[in-house]
N, C-alpha and C positions, 0 to 999 in steps of 0.2 A: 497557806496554800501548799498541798502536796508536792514534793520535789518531783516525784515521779510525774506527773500534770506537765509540770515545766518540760523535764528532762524530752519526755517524748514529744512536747511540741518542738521542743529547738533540732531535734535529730527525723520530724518529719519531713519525705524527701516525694515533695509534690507532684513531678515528672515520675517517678518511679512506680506512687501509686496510680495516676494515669496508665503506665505502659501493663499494669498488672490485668487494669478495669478493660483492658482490648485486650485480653488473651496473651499478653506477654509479649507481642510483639514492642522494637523500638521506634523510641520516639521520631525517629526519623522517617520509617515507615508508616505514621500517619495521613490520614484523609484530611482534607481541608476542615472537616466537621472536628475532627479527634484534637485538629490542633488548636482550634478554639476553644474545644471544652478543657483542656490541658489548661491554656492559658488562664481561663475563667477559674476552674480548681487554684490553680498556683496565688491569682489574686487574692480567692475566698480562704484559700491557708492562711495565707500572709499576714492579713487582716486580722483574723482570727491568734496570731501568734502576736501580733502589735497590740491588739488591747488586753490579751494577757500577761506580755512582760512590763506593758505601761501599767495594769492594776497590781501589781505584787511589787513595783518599784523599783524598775529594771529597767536597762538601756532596750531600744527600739528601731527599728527602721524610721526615721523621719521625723527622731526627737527633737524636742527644740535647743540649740545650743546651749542658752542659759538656763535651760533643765538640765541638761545633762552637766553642767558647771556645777547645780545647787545637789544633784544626787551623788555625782563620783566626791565633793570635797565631804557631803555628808557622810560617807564613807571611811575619811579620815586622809586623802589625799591631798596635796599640798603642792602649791604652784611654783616650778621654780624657772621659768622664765614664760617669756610670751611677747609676742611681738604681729603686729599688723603687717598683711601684704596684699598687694593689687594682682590678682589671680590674671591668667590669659585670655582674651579673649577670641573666642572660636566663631563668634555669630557675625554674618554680612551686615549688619547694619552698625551704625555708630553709636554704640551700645556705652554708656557711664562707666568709669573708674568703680569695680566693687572690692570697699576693703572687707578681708578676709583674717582672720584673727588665728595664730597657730599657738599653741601651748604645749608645754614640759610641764606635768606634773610628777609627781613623786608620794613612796609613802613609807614613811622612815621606819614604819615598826615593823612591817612586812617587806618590804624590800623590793617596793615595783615601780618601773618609770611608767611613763604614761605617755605617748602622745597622740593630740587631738588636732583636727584643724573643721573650721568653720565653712559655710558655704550661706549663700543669697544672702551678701551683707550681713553675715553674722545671726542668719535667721536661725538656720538646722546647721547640726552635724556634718559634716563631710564625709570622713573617716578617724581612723585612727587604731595603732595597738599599743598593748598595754606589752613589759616586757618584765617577765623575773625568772627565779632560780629557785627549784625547790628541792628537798628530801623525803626520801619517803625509803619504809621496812622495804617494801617488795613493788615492785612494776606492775602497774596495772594501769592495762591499753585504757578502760573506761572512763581512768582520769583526766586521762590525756585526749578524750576524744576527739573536744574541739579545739584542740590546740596544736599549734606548731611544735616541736619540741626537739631537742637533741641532748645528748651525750656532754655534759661540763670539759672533757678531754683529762681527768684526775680522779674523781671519786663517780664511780658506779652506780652509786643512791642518788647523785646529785644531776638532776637534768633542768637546763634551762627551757623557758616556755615563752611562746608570745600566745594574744589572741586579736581577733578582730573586737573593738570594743563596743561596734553596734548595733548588736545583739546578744542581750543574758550577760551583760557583764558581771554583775556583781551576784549572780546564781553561781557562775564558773569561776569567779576568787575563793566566793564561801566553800564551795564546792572542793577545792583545791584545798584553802586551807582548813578543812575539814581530816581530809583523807591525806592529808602530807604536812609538813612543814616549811611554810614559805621563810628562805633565809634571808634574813634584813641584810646580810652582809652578804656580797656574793664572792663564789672561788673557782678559782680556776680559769677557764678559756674567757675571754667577755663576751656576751651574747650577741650575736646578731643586731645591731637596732640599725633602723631606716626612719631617721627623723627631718623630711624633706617634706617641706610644703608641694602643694600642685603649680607655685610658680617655678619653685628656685631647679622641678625637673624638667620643666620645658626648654633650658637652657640646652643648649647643646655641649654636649661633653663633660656637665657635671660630673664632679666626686662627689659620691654621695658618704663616703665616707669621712672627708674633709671637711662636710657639710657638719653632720650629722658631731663628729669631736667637738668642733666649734662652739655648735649650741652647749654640749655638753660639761664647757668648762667656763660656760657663763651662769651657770647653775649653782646653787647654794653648796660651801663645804659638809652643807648633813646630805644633799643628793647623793653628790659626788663621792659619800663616805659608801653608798650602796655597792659601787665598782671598785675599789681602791685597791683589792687584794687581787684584784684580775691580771690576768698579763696579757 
């Protein structure tokens, strides 16, 4: 499949072609009509971008957990912890214990953590990002579209990255390590990570950075070789 096909479905921005289809005005300034066809548009994208990164063998809106376990390790990802947890519950009624399944993956040749957490007993996806450090000749915003990214705080080629993992995962790795070099080893500042399930932030007054070390250094000595040079 064309990259290009992909690229412009992941960066279609469905509210925007809406606001163009009424003259440019914003979506705010909609009629009760404009904001249902808005709505119905955003659906019939969606749809349309869901069974195209599920037929080319891509993360999705509303993949199944244990698809998305059998496509990221096919990838060559590698699990380095995981643990069950009983999510909060928000509904009026007396609703079952649902266990929830969180994972640290890792991938030693390229140099990226992972993590994912589960939802509806383990049915789909929840959320999750992926986190690494790359290099590259020259800066180019393109690469970085869908990504988080900053400044490593030492070398100027070297920017760390995160991404939302679901949607186009492995289109924006290949993608990445296409046009840069992903470094198995990382340097410099350590990056950003937020590894907290949706129970352990309902707490009041988490450290999420306490959290997050924690799981970290329950992780295999080849994960943990990924950060080692960081300070």
């Amino acid at each position: 499949m064309n990259s290009k096909v992909t690229e412009k479905i992941l960066n279609k921005d469905s509210l925007a072609e809406a606001e163009q289809i009424f003259g440019g005005k914003h979506w705010s300034e909609f009629s009760d009509e404009e904001r249902v066809f808005a709505l119905l548009k955003a659906f019939c994208d969606n749809q349309v971008k869901a069974e195209h990164l599920k037929s080319i063998g891509d993360t999705y809106w509303g993949i199944k957990w244990n698809d998305f376990i059998t496509l990221i390790e096919s990838y060559g990802f590698k699990k380095g912890m995981k643990y069950d947890f009983i999510p909060p519950k928000h509904g009026l009624t007396d609703e079952p214990d649902r266990i929830e399944e969180a994972i640290i993956f890792y991938h030693p040749g390229k140099g990226l953590i992972l993590w994912a957490t589960s939802y509806g007993n383990k049915d789909h996806i929840n959320g999750g990002t992926v986190y690494g450090m790359t290099q590259y000749e020259k800066f180019d915003w393109d690469i970085f579209s869908h990504c988080s990214h900053g400044d490593n705080g030492e070398d100027k080629n070297i920017r760390d990255f995160s991404y939302d993992i679901r949607e186009g995962l492995i289109y924006t790795l290949n993608r990445m390590d296409k046009n840069t070099r992903l470094l198995p080893i990382w340097s410099g500042r350590k990056p950003f990570m937020f590894l907290v399930d949706y129970a352990e932030s309902e707490v009041k007054g988490y450290n999420y950075k306490a959290i997050t070390n924690n799981k970290l250094k329950m992780c295999p000595e080849e994960m943990q070789e990924i950060f080692k040079n960081c300070n």
